[in-house]
KOLPADO-711909 format. One record per residue: residue number from 1; z, x, y of N, C-alpha, C in turn. Coordinates in steps of 0.1 Angstrom, whole numbers, padded with zeros to 4 digits. Example, Ala and Ser with C-alpha at 12.3 -4.5 7.8 and 13.67 -1.06 7.14 Angstrom:
BEGIN
PT   seq    n_pz    n_px    n_py   ca_pz   ca_px   ca_py    c_pz    c_px    c_py
PT     1    0078    0132   -0057    0078    0123   -0045    0078    0132   -0033
PT     2    0071    0128   -0022    0071    0137   -0011    0079    0129    0000
This chain:
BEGIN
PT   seq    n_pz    n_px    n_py   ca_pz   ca_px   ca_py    c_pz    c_px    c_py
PT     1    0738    0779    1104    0738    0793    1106    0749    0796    1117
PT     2    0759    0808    1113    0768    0809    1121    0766    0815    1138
PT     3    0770    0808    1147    0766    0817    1164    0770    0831    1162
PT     4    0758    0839    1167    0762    0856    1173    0775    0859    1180
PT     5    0780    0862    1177    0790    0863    1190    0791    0885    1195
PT     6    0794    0885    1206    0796    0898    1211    0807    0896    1219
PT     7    0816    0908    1209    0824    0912    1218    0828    0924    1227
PT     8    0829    0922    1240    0826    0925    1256    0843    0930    1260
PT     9    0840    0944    1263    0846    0948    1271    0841    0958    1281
PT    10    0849    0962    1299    0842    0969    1303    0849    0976    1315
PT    11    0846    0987    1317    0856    0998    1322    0849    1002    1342
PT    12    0860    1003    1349    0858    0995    1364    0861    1014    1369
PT    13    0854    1014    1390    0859    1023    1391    0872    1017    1399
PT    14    0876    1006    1397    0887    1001    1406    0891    0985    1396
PT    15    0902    0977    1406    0905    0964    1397    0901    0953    1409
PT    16    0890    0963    1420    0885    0950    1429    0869    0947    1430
PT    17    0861    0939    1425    0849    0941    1426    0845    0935    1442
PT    18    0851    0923    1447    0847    0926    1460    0849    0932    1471
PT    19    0856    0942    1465    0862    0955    1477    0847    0965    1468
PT    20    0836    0962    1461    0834    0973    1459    0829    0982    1447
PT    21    0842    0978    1440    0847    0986    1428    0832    0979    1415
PT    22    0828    0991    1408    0818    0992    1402    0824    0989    1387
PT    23    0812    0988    1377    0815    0989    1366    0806    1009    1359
PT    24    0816    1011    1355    0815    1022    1348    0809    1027    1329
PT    25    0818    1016    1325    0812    1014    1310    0816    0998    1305
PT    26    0803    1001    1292    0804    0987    1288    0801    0988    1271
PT    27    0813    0981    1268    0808    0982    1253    0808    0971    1247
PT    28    0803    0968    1235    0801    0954    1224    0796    0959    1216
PT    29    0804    0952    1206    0803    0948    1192    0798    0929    1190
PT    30    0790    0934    1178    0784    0923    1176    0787    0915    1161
PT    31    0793    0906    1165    0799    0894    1152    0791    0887    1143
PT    32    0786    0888    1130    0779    0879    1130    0786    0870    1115
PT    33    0793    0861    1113    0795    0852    1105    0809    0861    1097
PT    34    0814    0862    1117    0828    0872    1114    0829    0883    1108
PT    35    0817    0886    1110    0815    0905    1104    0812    0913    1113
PT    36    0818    0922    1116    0815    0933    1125    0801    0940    1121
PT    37    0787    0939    1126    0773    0947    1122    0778    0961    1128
PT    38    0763    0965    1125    0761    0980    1132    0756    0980    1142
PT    39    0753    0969    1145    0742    0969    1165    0752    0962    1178
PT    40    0756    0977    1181    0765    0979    1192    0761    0982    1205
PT    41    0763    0975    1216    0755    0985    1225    0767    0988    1234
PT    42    0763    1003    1240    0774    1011    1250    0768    1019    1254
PT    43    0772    1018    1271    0769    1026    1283    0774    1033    1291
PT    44    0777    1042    1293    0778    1048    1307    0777    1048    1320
PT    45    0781    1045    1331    0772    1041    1344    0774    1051    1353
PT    46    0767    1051    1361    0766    1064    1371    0771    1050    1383
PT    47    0785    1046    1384    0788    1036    1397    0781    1040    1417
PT    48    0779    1055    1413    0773    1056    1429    0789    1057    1440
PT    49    0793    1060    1438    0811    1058    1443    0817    1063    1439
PT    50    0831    1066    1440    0844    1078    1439    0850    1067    1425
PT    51    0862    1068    1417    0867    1063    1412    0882    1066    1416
PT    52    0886    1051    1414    0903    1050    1423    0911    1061    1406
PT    53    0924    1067    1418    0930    1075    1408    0937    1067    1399
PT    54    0941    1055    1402    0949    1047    1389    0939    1045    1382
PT    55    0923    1042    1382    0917    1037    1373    0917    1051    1366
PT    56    0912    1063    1365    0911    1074    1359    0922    1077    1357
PT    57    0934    1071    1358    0942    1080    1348    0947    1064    1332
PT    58    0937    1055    1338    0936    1041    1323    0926    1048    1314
PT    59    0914    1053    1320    0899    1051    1311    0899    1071    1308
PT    60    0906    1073    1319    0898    1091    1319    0884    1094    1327
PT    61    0880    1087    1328    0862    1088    1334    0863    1093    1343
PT    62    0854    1103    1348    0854    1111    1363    0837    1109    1365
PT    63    0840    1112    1381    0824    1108    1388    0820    1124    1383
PT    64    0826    1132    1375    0815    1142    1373    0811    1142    1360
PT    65    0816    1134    1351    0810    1129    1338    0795    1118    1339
PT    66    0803    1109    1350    0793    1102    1352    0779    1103    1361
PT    67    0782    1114    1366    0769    1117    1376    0757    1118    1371
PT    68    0755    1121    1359    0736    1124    1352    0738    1112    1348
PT    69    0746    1096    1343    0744    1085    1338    0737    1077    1346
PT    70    0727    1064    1335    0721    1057    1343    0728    1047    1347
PT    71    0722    1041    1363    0727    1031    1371    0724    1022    1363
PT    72    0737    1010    1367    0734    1001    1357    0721    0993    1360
PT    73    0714    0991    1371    0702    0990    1376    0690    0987    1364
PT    74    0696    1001    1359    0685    1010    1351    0683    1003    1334
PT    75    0701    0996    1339    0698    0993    1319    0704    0977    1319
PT    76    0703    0970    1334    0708    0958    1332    0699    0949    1324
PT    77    0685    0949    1320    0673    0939    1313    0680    0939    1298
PT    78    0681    0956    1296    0685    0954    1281    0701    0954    1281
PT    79    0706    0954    1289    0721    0945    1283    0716    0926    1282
PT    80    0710    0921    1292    0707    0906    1296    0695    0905    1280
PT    81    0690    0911    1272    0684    0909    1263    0696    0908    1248
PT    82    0706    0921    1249    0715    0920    1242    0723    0910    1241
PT    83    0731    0903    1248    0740    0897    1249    0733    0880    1247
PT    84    0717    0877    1253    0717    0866    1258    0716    0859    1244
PT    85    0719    0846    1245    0720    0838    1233    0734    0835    1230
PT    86    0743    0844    1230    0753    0848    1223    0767    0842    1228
PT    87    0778    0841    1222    0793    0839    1225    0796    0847    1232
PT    88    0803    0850    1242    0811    0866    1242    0826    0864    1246
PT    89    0827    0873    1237    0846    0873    1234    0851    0882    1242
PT    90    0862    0882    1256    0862    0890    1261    0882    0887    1264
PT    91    0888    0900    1266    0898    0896    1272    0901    0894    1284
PT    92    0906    0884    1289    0908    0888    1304    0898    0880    1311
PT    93    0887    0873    1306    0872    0874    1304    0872    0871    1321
PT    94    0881    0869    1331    0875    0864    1345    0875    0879    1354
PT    95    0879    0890    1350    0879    0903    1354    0868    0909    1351
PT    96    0859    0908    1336    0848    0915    1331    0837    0909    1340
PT    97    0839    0897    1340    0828    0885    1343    0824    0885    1356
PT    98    0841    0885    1367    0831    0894    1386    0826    0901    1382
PT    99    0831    0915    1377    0825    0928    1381    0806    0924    1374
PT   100    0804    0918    1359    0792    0918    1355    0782    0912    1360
PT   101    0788    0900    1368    0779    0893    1378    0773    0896    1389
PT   102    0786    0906    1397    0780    0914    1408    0772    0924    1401
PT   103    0773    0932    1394    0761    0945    1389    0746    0937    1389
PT   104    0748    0921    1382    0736    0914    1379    0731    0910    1393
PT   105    0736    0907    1400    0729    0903    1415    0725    0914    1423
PT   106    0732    0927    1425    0731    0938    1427    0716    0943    1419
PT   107    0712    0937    1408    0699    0941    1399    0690    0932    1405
PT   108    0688    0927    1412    0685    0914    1410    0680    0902    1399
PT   109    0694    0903    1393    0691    0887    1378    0705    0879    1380
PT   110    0700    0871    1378    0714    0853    1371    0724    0865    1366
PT   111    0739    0851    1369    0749    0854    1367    0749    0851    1350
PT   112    0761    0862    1344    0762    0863    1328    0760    0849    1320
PT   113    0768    0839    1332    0770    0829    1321    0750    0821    1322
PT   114    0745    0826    1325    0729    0824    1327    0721    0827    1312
PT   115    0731    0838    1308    0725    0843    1296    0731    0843    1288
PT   116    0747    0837    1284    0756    0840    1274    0761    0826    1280
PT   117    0763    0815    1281    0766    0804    1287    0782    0804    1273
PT   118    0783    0807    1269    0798    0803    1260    0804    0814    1259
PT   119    0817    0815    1262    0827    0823    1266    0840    0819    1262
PT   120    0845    0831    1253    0856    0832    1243    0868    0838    1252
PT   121    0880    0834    1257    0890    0841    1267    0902    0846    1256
PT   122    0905    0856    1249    0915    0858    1241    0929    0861    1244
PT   123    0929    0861    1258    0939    0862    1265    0947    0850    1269
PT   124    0936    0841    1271    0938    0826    1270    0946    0819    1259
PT   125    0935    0822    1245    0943    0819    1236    0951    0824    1232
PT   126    0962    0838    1230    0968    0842    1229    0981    0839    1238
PT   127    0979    0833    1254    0993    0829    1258    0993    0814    1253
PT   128    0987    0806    1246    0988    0796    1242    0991    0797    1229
PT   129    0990    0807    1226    1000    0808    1208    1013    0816    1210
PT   130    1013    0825    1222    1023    0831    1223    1031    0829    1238
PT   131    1034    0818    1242    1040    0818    1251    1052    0825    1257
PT   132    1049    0832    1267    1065    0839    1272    1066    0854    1267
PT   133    1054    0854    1259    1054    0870    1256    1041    0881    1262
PT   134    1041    0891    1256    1032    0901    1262    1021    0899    1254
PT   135    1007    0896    1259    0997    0899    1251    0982    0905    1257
PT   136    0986    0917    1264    0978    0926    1264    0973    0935    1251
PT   137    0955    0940    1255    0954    0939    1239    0964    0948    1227
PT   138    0968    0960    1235    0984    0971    1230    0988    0960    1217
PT   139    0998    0949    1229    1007    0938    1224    1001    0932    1215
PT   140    0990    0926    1215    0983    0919    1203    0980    0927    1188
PT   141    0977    0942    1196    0971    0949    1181    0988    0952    1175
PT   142    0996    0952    1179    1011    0951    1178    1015    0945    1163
PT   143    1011    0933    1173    1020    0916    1165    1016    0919    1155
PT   144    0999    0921    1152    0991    0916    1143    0984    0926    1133
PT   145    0996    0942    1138    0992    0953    1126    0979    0955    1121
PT   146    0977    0957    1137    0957    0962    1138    0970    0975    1144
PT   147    0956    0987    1138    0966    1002    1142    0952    1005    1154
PT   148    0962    1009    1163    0951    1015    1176    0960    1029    1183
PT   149    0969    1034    1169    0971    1046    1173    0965    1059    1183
PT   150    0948    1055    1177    0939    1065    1182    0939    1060    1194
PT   151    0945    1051    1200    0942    1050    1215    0948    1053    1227
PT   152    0946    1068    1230    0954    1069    1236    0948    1068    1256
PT   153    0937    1066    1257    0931    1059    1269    0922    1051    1265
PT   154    0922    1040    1278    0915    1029    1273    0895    1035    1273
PT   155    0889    1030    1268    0876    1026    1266    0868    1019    1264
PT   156    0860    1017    1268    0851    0998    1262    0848    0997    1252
PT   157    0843    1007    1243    0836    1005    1234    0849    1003    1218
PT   158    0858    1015    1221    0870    1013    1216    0879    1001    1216
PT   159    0881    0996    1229    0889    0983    1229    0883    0971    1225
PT   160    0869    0972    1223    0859    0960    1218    0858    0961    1205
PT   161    0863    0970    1198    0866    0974    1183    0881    0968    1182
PT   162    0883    0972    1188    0899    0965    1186    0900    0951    1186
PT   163    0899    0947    1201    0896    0935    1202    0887    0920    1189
PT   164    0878    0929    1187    0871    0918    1173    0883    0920    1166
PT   165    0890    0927    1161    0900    0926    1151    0910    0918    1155
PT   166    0914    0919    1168    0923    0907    1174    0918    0895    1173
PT   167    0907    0891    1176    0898    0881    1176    0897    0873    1163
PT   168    0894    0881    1156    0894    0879    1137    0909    0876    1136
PT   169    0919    0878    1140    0932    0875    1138    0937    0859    1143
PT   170    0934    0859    1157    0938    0852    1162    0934    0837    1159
PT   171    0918    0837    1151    0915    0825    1147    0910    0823    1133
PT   172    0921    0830    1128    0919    0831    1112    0924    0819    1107
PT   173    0918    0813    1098    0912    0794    1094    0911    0791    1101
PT   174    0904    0788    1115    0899    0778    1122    0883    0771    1114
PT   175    0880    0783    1103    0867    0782    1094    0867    0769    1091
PT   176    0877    0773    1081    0878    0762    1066    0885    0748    1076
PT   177    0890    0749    1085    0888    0734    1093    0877    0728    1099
PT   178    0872    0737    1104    0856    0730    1106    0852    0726    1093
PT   179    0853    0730    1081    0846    0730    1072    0848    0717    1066
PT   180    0861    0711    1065    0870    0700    1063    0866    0688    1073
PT   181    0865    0690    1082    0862    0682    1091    0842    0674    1093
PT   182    0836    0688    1089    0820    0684    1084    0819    0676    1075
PT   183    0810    0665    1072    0806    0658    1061    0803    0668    1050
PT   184    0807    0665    1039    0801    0673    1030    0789    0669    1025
PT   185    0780    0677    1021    0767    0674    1014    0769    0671    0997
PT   186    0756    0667    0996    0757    0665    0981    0759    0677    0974
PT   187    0754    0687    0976    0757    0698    0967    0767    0701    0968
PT   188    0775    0706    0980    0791    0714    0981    0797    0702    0971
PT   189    0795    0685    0973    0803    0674    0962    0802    0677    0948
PT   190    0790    0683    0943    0788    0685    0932    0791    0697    0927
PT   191    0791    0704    0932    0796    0715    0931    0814    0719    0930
PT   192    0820    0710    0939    0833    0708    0938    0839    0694    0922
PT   193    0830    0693    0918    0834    0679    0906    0839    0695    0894
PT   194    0848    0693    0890    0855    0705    0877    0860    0694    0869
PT   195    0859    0700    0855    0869    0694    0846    0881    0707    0849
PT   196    0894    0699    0850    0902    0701    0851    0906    0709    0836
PT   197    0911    0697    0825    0909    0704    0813    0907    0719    0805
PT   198    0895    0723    0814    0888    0735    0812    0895    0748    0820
PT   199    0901    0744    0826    0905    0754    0838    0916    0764    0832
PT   200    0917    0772    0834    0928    0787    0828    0938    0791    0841
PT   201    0946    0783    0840    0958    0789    0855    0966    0806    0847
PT   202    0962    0812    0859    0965    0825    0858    0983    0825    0868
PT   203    0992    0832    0862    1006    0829    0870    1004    0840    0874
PT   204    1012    0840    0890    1014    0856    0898    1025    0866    0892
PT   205    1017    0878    0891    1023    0891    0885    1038    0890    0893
PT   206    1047    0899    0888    1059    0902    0900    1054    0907    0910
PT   207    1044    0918    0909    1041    0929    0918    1036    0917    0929
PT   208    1025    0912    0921    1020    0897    0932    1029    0890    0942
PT   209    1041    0883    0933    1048    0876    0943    1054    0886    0952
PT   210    1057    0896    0951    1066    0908    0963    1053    0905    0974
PT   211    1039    0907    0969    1032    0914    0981    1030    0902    0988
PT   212    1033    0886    0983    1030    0873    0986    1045    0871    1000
PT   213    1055    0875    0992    1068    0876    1003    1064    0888    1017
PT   214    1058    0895    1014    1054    0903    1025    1048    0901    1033
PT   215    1037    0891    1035    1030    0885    1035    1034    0872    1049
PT   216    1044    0865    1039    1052    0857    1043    1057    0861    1055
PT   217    1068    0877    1056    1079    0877    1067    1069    0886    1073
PT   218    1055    0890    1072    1047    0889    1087    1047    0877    1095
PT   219    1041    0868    1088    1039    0854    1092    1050    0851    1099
PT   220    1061    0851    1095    1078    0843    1099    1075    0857    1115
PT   221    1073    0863    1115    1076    0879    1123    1065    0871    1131
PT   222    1054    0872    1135    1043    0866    1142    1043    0852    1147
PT   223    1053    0842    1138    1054    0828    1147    1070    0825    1148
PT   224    1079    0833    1149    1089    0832    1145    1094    0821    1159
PT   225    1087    0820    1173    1087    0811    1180    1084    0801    1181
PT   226    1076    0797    1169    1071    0782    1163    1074    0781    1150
PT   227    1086    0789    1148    1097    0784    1135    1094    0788    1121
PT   228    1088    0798    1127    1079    0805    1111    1070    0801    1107
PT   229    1067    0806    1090    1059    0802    1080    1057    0785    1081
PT   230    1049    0783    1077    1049    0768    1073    1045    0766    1058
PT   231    1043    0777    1051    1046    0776    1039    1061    0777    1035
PT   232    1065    0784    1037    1081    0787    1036    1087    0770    1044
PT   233    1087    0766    1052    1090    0755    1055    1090    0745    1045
PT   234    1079    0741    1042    1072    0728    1031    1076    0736    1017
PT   235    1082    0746    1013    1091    0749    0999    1100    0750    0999
């Protein structure tokens, strides 16, 4: 069975949590066997504090939006119910992770990795596929023609929609290698025995191969630092 994974993002009244600075919203989306479900959870926080002017002019949030919201106090059990068990994919993940640990001691409960012990950094992986370039999430939904037009201030719940799609990008076949690397069972063996004989090879339309070359000079466009395609290489 595939791990839950949530993906975690979350909006600050500042970029210092031990000067202070609160968390204000928190959004996730929940993965399950690389599918985005319907059981999202997002909040609001009433931080108790001013919010710094550079952060309100990233997110937009004003302490007069957030003044009727609940303290995170109020809703830290069911975030620690949500999340626990789970992966979480986060960018940046050591910026989300102060601020969520302070809110949790401030509640009094264990730090996140208490309840989510496996942690996904895509920021991580991304300077290690992309060395020497920009990969904030903008830059990633970029490369990888995720459209985030509609974004024109950041949000948690928004950027954690985005992000899974970055996510889904960034470790697209890592499946089918695990898969290769598993022993196979008797059934997938038997299941994979074909007469060849029998088989009907279908050739690619023209229309096909154009969309196949398209395809392609994404690919060459996205690794063009590690020399392109590697199909185009090996033909």
């Amino acid at each position: 069975m595939a791990p839950r994974q949530i993906v975690l993002d979350t909006e600050t009244t500042g970029l210092n949590a031990k000067f202070g600075d609160r968390v204000i919203e928190i959004g996730c989306i929940e993965l399950l066997s690389r599918s985005v479900t319907d059981r999202h959870f997002h909040r609001y926080l009433n931080p108790e504090r001013e919010i710094e002017q550079g952060a309100a002019k990233v997110h937009g949030l004003t302490s007069e939006f957030l003044a009727d919201k609940p303290k995170f106090a109020d809703i830290a059990r069911e975030f620690v119910e949500y999340v626990s068990g789970a992966e979480l994919i986060i960018h940046n993940a050591a910026f989300d992770i102060e601020f969520l640990d302070q809110e949790l001691s401030l509640a009094g409960l264990k730090k996140l990795s208490d309840y989510a012990p496996s942690i996904f950094d895509t920021l991580a992986m991304a300077r290690e596929l992309h060395p020497g370039r920009k990969n904030s999430l903008d830059a990633l939904c970029e490369r990888y023609a995720i459209s985030n037009a509609h974004r024109t201030l950041h949000g948690a719940l928004l950027d954690a929609r985005l992000l899974a799609e970055v996510y889904l990008a960034l470790t697209r076949g890592q499946e089918s290698l695990v898969m290769e690397l598993d022993a196979p069972s008797e059934a997938s063996v038997a299941a994979a025995r074909i007469d060849a004989e029998k088989l009907t090879v279908l050739r690619a339309t023209e229309a096909e191969l154009r969309e196949h070359e398209k395809i392609l000079d994404g690919i060459d466009q996205a690794a063009k630092d590690h020399g392109g395609s590697v199909w185009r290489r090996a033909s």
